[in-house]
GUSE-746131 format. One record per residue (C-alpha): residue number from 1; residue in one letter; x, y, z. Coordinates in steps of 0.02 Angstrom, whole numbers, plus 50000, padded with zeros to 5 digits. Example, Ala and Ser with C-alpha at 12.3 -4.5 7.8 and 13.67 -1.06 7.14 Angstrom:
BEGIN
<lumfi 1; "A"; <50615; 49775; 50390>>
<lumfi 2; "S"; <50684; 49947; 50357>>
REM end
This chain:
BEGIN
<lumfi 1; "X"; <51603; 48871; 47346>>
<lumfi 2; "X"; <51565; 49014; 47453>>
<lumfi 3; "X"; <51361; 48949; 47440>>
<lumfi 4; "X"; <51417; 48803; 47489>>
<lumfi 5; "X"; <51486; 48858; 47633>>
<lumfi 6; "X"; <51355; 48955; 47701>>
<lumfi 7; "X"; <51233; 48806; 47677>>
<lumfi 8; "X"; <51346; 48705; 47767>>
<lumfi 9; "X"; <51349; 48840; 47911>>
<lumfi 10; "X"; <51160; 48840; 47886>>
<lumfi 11; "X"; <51145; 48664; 47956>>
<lumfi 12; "X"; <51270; 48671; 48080>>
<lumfi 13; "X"; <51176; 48815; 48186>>
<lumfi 14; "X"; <51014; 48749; 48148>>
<lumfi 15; "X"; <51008; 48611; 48305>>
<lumfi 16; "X"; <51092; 48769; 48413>>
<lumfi 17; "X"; <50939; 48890; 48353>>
<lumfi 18; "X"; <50822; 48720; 48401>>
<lumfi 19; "X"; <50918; 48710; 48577>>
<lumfi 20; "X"; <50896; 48883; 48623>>
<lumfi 21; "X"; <50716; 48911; 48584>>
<lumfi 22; "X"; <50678; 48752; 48663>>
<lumfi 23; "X"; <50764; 48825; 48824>>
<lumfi 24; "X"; <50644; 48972; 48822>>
<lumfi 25; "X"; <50538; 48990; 48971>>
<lumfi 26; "X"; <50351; 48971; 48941>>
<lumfi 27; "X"; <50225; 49110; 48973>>
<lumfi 28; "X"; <50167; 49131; 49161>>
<lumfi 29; "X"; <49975; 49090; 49151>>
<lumfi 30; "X"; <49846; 49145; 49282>>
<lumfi 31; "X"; <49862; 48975; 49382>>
<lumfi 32; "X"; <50062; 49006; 49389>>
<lumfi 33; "X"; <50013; 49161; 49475>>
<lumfi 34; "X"; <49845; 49143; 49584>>
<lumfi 35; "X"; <49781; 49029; 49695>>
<lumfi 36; "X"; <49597; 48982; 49666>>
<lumfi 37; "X"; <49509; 48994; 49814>>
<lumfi 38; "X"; <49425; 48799; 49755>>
<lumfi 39; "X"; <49615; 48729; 49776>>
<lumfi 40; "X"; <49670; 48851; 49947>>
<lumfi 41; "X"; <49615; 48707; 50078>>
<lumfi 42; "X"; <49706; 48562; 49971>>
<lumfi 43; "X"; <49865; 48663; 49954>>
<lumfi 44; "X"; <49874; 48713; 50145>>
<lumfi 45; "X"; <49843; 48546; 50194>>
<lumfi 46; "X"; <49992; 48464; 50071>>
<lumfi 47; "X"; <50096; 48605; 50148>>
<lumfi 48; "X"; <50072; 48587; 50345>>
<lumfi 49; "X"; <50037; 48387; 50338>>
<lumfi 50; "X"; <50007; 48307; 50491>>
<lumfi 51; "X"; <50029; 48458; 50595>>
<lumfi 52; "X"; <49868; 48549; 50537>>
<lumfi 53; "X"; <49847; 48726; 50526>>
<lumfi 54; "X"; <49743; 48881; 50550>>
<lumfi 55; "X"; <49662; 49034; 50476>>
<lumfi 56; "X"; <49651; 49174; 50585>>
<lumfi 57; "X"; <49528; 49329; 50581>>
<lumfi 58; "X"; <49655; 49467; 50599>>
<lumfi 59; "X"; <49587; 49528; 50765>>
<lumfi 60; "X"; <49593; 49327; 50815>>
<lumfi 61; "X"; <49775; 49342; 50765>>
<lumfi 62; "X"; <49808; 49474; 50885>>
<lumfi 63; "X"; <49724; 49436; 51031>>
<lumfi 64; "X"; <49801; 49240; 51022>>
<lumfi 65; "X"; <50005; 49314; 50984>>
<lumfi 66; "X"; <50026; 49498; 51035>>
<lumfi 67; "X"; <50060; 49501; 51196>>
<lumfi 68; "X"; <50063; 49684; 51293>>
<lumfi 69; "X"; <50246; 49624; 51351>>
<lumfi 70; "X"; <50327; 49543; 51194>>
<lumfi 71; "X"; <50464; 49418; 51192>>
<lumfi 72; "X"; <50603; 49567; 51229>>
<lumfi 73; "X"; <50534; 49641; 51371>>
<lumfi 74; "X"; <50670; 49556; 51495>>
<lumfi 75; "X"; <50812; 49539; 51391>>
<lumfi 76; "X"; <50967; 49603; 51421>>
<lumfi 77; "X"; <50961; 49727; 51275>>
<lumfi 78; "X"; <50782; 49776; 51300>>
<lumfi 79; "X"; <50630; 49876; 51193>>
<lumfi 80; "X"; <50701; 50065; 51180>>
<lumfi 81; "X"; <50687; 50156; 51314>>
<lumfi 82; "X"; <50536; 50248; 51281>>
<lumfi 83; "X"; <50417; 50116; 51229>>
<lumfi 84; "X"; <50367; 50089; 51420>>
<lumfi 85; "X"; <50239; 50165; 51532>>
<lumfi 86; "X"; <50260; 50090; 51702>>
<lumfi 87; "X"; <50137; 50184; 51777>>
<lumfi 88; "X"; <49991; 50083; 51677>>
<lumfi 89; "X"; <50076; 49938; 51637>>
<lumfi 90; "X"; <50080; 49978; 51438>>
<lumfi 91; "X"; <50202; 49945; 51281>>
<lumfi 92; "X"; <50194; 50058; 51152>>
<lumfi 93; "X"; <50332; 49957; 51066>>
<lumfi 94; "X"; <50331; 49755; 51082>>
<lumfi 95; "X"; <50390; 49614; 50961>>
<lumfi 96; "X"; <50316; 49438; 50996>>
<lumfi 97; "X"; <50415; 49298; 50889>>
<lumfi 98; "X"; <50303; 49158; 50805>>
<lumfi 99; "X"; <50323; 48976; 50822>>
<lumfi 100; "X"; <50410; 48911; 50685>>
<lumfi 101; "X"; <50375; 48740; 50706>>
<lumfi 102; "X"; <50195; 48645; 50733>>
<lumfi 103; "X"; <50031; 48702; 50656>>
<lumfi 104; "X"; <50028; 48826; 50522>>
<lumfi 105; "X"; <49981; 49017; 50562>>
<lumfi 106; "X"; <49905; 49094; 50431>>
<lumfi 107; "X"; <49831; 49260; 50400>>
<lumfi 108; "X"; <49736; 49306; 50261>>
<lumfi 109; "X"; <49685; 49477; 50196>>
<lumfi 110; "X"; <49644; 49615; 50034>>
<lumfi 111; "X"; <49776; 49739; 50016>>
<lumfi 112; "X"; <49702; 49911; 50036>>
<lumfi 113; "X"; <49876; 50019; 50032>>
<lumfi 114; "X"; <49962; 50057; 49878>>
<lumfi 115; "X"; <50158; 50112; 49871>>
<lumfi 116; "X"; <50163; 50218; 49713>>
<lumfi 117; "X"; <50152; 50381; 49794>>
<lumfi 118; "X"; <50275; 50350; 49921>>
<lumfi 119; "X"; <50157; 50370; 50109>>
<lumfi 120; "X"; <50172; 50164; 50124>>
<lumfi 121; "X"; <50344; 50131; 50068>>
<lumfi 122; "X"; <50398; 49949; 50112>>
<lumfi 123; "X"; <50231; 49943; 50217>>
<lumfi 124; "X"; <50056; 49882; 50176>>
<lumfi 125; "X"; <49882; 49868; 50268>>
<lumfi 126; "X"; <49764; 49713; 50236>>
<lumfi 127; "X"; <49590; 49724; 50272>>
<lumfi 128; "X"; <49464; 49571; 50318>>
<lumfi 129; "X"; <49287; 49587; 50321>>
<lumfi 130; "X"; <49221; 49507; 50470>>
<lumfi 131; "X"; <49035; 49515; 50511>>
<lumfi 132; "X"; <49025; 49676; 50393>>
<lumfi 133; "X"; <49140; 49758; 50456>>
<lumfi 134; "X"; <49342; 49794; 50449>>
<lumfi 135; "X"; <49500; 49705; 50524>>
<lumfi 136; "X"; <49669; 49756; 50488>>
<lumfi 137; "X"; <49840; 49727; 50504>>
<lumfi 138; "X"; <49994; 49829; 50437>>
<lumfi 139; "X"; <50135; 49730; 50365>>
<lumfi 140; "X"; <50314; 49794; 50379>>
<lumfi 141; "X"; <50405; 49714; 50216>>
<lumfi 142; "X"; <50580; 49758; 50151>>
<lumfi 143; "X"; <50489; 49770; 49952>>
<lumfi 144; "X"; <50537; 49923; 49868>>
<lumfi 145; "X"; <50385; 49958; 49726>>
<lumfi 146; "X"; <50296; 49802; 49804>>
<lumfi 147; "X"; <50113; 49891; 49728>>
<lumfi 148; "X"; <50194; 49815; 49564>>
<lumfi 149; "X"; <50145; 49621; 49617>>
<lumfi 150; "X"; <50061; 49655; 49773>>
<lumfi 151; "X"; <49910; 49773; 49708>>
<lumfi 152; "X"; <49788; 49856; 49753>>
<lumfi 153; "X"; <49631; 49749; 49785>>
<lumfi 154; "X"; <49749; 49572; 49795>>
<lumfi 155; "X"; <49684; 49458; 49939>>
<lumfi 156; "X"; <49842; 49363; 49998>>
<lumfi 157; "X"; <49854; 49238; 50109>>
<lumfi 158; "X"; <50011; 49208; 50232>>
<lumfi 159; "X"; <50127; 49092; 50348>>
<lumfi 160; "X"; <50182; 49171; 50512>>
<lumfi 161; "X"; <50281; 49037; 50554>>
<lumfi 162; "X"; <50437; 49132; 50598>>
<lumfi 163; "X"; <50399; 49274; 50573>>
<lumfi 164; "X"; <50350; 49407; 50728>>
<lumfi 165; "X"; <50197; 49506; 50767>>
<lumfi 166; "X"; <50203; 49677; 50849>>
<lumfi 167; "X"; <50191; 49880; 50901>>
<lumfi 168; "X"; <50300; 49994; 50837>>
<lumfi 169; "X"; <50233; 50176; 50921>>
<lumfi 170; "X"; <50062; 50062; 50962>>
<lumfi 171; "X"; <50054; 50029; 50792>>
<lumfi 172; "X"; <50017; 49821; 50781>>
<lumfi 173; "X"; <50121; 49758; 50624>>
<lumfi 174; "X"; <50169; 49592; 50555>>
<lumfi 175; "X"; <50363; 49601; 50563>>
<lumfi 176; "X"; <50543; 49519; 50626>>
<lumfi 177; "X"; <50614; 49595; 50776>>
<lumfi 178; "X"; <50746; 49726; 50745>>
<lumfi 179; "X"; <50877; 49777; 50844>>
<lumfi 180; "X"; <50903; 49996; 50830>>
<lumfi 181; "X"; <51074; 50065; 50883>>
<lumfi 182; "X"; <51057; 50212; 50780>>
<lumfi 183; "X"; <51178; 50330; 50911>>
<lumfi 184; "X"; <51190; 50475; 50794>>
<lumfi 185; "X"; <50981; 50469; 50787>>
<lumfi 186; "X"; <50889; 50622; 50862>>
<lumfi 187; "X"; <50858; 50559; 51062>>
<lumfi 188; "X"; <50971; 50423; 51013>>
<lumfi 189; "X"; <50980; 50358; 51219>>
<lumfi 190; "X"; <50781; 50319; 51219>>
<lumfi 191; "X"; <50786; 50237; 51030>>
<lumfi 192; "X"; <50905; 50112; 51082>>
<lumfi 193; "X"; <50822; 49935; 51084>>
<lumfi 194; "X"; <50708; 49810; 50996>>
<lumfi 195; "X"; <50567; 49838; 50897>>
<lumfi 196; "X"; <50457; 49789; 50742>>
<lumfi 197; "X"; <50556; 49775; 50586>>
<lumfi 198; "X"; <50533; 49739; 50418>>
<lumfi 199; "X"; <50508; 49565; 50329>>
<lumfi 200; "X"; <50648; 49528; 50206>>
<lumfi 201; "X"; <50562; 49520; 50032>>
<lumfi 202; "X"; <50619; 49351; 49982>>
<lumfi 203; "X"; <50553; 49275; 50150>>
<lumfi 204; "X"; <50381; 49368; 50119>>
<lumfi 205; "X"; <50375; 49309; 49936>>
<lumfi 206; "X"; <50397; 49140; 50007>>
<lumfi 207; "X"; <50255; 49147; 50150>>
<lumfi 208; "X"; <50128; 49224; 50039>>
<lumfi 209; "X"; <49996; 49183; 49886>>
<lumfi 210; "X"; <49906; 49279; 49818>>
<lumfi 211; "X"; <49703; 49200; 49806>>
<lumfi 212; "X"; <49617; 49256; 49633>>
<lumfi 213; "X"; <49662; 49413; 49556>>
<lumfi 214; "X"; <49660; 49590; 49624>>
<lumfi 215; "X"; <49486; 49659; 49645>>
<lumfi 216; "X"; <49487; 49862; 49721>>
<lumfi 217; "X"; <49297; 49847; 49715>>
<lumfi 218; "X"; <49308; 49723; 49838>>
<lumfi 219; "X"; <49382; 49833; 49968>>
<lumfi 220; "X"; <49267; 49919; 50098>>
<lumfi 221; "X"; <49274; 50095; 50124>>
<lumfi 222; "X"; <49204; 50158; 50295>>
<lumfi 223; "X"; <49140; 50357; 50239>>
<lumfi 224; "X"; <49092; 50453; 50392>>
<lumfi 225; "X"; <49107; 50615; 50460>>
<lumfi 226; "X"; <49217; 50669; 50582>>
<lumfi 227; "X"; <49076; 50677; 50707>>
<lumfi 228; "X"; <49025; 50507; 50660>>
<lumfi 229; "X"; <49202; 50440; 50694>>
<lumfi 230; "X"; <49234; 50507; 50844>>
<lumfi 231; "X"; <49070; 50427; 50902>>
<lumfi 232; "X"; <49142; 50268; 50857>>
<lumfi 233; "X"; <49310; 50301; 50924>>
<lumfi 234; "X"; <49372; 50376; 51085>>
<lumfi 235; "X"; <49469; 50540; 51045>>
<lumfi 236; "X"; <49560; 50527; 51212>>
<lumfi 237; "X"; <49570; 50341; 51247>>
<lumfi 238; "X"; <49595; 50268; 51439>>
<lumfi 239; "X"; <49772; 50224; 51480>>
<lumfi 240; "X"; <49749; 50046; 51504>>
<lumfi 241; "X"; <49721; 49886; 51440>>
<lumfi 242; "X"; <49573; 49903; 51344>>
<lumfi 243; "X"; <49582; 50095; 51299>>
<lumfi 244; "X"; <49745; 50030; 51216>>
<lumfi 245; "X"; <49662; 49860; 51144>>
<lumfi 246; "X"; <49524; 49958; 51069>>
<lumfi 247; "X"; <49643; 50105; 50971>>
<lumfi 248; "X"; <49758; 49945; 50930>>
<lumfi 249; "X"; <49597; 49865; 50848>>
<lumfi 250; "X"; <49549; 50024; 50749>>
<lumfi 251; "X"; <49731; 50047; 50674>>
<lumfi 252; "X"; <49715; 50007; 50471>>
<lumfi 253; "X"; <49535; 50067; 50469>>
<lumfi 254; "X"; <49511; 50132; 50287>>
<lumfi 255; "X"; <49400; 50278; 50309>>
<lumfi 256; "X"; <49337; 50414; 50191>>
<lumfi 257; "X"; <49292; 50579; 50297>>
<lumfi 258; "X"; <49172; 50696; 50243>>
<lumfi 259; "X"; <49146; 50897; 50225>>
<lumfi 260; "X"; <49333; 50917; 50288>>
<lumfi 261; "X"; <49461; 51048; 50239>>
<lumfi 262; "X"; <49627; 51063; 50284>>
<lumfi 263; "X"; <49628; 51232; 50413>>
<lumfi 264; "X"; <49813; 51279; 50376>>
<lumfi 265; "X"; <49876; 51206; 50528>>
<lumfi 266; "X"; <50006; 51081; 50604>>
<lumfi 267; "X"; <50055; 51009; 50755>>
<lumfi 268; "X"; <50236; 51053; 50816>>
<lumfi 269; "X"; <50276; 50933; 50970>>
<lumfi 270; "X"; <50109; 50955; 51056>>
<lumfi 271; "X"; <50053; 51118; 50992>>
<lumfi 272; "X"; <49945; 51164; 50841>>
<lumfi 273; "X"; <50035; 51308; 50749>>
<lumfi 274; "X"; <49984; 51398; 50591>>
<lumfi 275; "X"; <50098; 51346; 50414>>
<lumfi 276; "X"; <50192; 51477; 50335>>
<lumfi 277; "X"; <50256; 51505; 50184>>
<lumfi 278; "X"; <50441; 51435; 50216>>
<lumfi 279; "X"; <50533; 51333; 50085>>
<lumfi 280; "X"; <50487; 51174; 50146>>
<lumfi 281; "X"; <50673; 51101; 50090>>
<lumfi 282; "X"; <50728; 51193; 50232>>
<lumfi 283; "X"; <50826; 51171; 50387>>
<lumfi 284; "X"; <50672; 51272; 50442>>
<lumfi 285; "X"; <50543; 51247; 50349>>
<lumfi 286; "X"; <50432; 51104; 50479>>
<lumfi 287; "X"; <50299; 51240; 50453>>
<lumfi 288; "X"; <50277; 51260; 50271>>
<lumfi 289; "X"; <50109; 51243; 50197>>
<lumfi 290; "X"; <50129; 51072; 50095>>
<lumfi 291; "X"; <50097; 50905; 50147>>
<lumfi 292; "X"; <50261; 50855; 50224>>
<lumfi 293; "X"; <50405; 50986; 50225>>
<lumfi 294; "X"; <50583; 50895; 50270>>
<lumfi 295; "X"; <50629; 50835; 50423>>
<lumfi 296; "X"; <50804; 50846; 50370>>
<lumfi 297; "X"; <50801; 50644; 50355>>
<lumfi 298; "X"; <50759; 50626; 50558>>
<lumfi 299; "X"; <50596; 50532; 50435>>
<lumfi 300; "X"; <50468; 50563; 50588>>
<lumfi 301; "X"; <50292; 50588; 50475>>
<lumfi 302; "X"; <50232; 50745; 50463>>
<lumfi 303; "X"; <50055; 50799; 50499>>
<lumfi 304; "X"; <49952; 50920; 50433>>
<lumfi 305; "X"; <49788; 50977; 50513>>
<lumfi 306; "X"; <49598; 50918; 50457>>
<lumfi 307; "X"; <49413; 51004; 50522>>
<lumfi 308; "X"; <49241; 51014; 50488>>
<lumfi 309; "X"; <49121; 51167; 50502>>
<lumfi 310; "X"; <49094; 51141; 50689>>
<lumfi 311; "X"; <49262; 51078; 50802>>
<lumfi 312; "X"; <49320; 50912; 50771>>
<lumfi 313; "X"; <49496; 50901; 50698>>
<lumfi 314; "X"; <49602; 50759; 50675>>
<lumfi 315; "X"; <49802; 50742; 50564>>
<lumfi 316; "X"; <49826; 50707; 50384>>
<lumfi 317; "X"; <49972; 50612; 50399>>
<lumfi 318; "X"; <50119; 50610; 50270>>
<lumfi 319; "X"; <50291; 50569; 50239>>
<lumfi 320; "X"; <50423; 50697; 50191>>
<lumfi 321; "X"; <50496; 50571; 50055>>
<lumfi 322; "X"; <50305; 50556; 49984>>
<lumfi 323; "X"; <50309; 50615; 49785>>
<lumfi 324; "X"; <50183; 50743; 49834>>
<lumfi 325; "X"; <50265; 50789; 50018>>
<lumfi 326; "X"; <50287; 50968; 49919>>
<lumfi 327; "X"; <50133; 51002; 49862>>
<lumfi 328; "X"; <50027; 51151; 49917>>
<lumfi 329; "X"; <49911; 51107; 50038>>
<lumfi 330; "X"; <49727; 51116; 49961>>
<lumfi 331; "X"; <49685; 51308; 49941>>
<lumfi 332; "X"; <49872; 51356; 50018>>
<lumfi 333; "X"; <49995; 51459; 49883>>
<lumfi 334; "X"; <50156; 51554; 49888>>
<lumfi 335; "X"; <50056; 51679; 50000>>
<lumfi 336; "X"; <49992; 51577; 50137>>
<lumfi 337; "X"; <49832; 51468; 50193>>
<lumfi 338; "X"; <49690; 51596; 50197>>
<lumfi 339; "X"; <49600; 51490; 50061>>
<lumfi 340; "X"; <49609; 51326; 50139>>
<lumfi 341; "X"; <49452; 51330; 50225>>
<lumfi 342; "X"; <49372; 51373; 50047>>
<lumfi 343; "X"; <49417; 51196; 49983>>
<lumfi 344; "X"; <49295; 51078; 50054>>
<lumfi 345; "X"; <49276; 50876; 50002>>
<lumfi 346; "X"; <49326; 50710; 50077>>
<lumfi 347; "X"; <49506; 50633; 50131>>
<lumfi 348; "X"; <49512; 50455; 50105>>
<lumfi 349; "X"; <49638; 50329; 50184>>
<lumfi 350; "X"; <49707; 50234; 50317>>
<lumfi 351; "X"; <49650; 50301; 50485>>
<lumfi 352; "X"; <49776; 50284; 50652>>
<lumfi 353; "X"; <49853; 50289; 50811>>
<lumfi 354; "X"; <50026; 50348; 50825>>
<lumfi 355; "X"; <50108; 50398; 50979>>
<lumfi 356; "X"; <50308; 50352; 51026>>
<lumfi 357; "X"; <50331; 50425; 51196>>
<lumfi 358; "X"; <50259; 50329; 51312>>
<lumfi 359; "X"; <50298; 50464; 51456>>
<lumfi 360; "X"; <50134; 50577; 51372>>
<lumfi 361; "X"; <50038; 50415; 51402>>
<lumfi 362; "X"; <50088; 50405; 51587>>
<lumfi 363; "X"; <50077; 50591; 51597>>
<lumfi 364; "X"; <49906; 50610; 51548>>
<lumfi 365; "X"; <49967; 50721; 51401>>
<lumfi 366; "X"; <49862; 50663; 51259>>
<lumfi 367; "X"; <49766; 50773; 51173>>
<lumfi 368; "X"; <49663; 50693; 51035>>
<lumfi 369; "X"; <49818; 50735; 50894>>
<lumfi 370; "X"; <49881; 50553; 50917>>
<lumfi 371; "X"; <49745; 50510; 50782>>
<lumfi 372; "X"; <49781; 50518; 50598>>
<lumfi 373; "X"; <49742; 50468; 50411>>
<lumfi 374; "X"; <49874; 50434; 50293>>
<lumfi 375; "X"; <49826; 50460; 50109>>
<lumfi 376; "X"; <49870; 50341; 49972>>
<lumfi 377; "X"; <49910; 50490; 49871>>
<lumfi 378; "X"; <49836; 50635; 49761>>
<lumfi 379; "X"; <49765; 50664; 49627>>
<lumfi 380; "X"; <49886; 50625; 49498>>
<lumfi 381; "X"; <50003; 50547; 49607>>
<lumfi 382; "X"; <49963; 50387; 49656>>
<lumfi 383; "X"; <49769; 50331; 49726>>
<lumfi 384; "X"; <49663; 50487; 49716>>
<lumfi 385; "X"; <49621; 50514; 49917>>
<lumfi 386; "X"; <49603; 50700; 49928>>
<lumfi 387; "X"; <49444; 50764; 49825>>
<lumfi 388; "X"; <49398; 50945; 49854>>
<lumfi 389; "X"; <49314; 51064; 49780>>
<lumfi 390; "X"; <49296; 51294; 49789>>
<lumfi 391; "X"; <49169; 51371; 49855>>
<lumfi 392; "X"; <49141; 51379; 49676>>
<lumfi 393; "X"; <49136; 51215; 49634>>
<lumfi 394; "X"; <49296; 51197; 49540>>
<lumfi 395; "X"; <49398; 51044; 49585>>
<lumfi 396; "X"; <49574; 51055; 49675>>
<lumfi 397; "X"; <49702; 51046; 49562>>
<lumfi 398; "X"; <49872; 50999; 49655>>
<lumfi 399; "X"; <50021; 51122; 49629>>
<lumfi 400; "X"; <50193; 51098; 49689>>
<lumfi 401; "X"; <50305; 51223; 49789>>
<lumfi 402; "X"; <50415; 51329; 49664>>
<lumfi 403; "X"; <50553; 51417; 49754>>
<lumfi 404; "X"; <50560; 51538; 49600>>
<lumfi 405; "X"; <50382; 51568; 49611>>
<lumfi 406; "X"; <50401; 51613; 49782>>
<lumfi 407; "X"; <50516; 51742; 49770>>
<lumfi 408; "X"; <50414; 51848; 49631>>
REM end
């Protein structure tokens, strides 16, 4: 009886097994994923109709939507207050909204950032190639881990419609405008206002495909000294339309920068100051010899100072919340930075122009420390950018601050 039973149960749950497997989602394939670059035009063309549509080089993109003015400038809750220079006419924060209707606006780029080690969180850089040589664009996209479908080497291609193009600290971005009333923020009265914000991750997903598969080889890599660079680039740029244009048009750049060591140095507001050997957790500890000591969550990046063997400098930028923002500079240690100019090699990643006051732009006050790189990561942590090596040829080998250690 009881075998009975259990063969009769047997049939009964056989069409429910059938049902549920049949209900199983199939495997994603390649072509669920990627767009082939044969289909791209045919696709675009089903999706904008009779209203056509566009592909613009990045620098295109720019120069046709970002205005130096915005959409915000004259609104009755205006840009923060220190996003203005009067004196040459100049925005160093701006939001310009895209139409939403009418021809598609598309953008298309390889992704040359990577999130991992925390200096690009919810932020990316594409890069075009464009007569052989680099356009790029930052992206400001509420993704948390977004390396993990938008990697390294992906070309994507997306629909502005909507969305907003703009500066935040002269930094051009593809964003939505934001609103800040942060009132407990440090200099809360001049952060007050409109500015670039970040794309919500659903509505990015939606505007974007990604064309083939990811390819890192197919990224371009500028290497150059820092005396090359700063042949290419103006250290001090002109306070005007086109010194600004021209910075604007460099920011993204993926460099790698050669015979450079860190010299144990960082700029505090304006003025270059040797690192100590503070805890960098700190309340303060701005001058400890890591990467990025805290800010004690004010989140402003932290910069560390680069030269060669003659008198160029520029910052190695970082973020306190990076997974290596506590590691010893290379050749720093519990006693200091005298070693630091022993460890020699190149700093690889994404090179710009960052500068939020707008008064030091009217003022005259610049002094060369506006420009930066911003490394992917370490080694170990993230996309190696930093490669150095001793005086006797033995290979930096990162180490992270150890209160305990410290206090031996």
């Amino acid at each position: 009886m009881r075998k009975s039973i259990y063969t009769y149960a047997m049939l009964l749950a056989m069409p429910v097994i059938a049902l549920m497997t049949s209900c199983e989602p199939r495997e994603l394939t390649e072509d669920d994923v990627f767009v082939q670059e044969s289909s791209l035009d045919q696709i675009l063309e089903e999706e904008n109709g009779d209203q056509g549509y566009k592909i613009y080089d990045l620098n295109e993109f720019l120069d046709t939507f970002m205005t130096e003015e915005g959409s915000f400038h004259s609104d009755t809750c205006p840009y923060r207050e220190r996003s203005y220079d009067a004196t040459h006419g100049i925005y160093l924060y701006s939001v310009d909204t895209l139409p939403t209707n009418g021809a598609g606006i598309y953008i298309r780029g390889r992704i040359t950032t990577d999130d991992y080690a925390g200096n690009f969180y919810k932020a990316m850089v594409i890069q075009q190639i464009v007569n052989g040589e680099q356009q790029n664009l930052r992206i400001s996209v509420d993704l948390g881990s977004s390396a993990g479908m938008y990697q390294l080497g992906q070309e994507i291609i997306i629909r502005c419609n909507g969305l907003a193009v703009g500066r935040y600290a002269n930094q051009p971005q593809l964003c939505i405008p934001s609103y800040n009333n942060n009132i407990y923020a440090m200099n809360a009265s001049q952060k007050v206002g409109w500015c670039p914000g970040r794309i919500q991750g659903s509505v990015f997903r939606k505007a974007t495909r990604m064309i083939g598969t990811p390819d890192a080889k197919k990224i371009q890599v500028d290497e150059l000294t820092l005396a090359d660079l700063y042949t290419q680039i103006a250290l001090k740029p002109t306070a005007d339309a086109a010194g600004m244009d021209a910075v604007r048009k460099m920011d993204g750049r993926l460099v790698r920068l050669k015979d450079v060591h860190f010299t144990g140095q960082y700029d505090d507001n304006g003025t270059i100051k040797n690192c100590d050997t503070t805890d960098p957790d700190s309340e303060g500890g701005g001058g400890a010899n890591v990467f990025a000591p805290s800010t004690q969550n004010i989140g402003y990046p932290q910069s560390r100072l680069l030269g060669d063997q003659g008198s160029n400098k520029l910052m190695c930028s970082s973020s306190e919340y990076a997974k290596f923002a506590y590691y010893y500079l290379p050749g720093a240690d519990k006693n200091g930075v005298t070693n630091c100019k022993n460890y020699e090699g190149t700093v690889t990643g994404i090179l710009g122009w960052y500068l939020d006051k707008a008064s030091d732009l009217a003022q005259g006050k610049l002094d060369g420390y506006e420009w930066s790189v911003t490394p992917r990561g370490i080694p170990g942590i993230g996309v190696m950018d930093i490669d150095m090596k001793d005086t006797h040829d033995e290979p930096w080998v990162p180490k992270e601050y150890d209160p305990k250690a410290q206090q031996e």
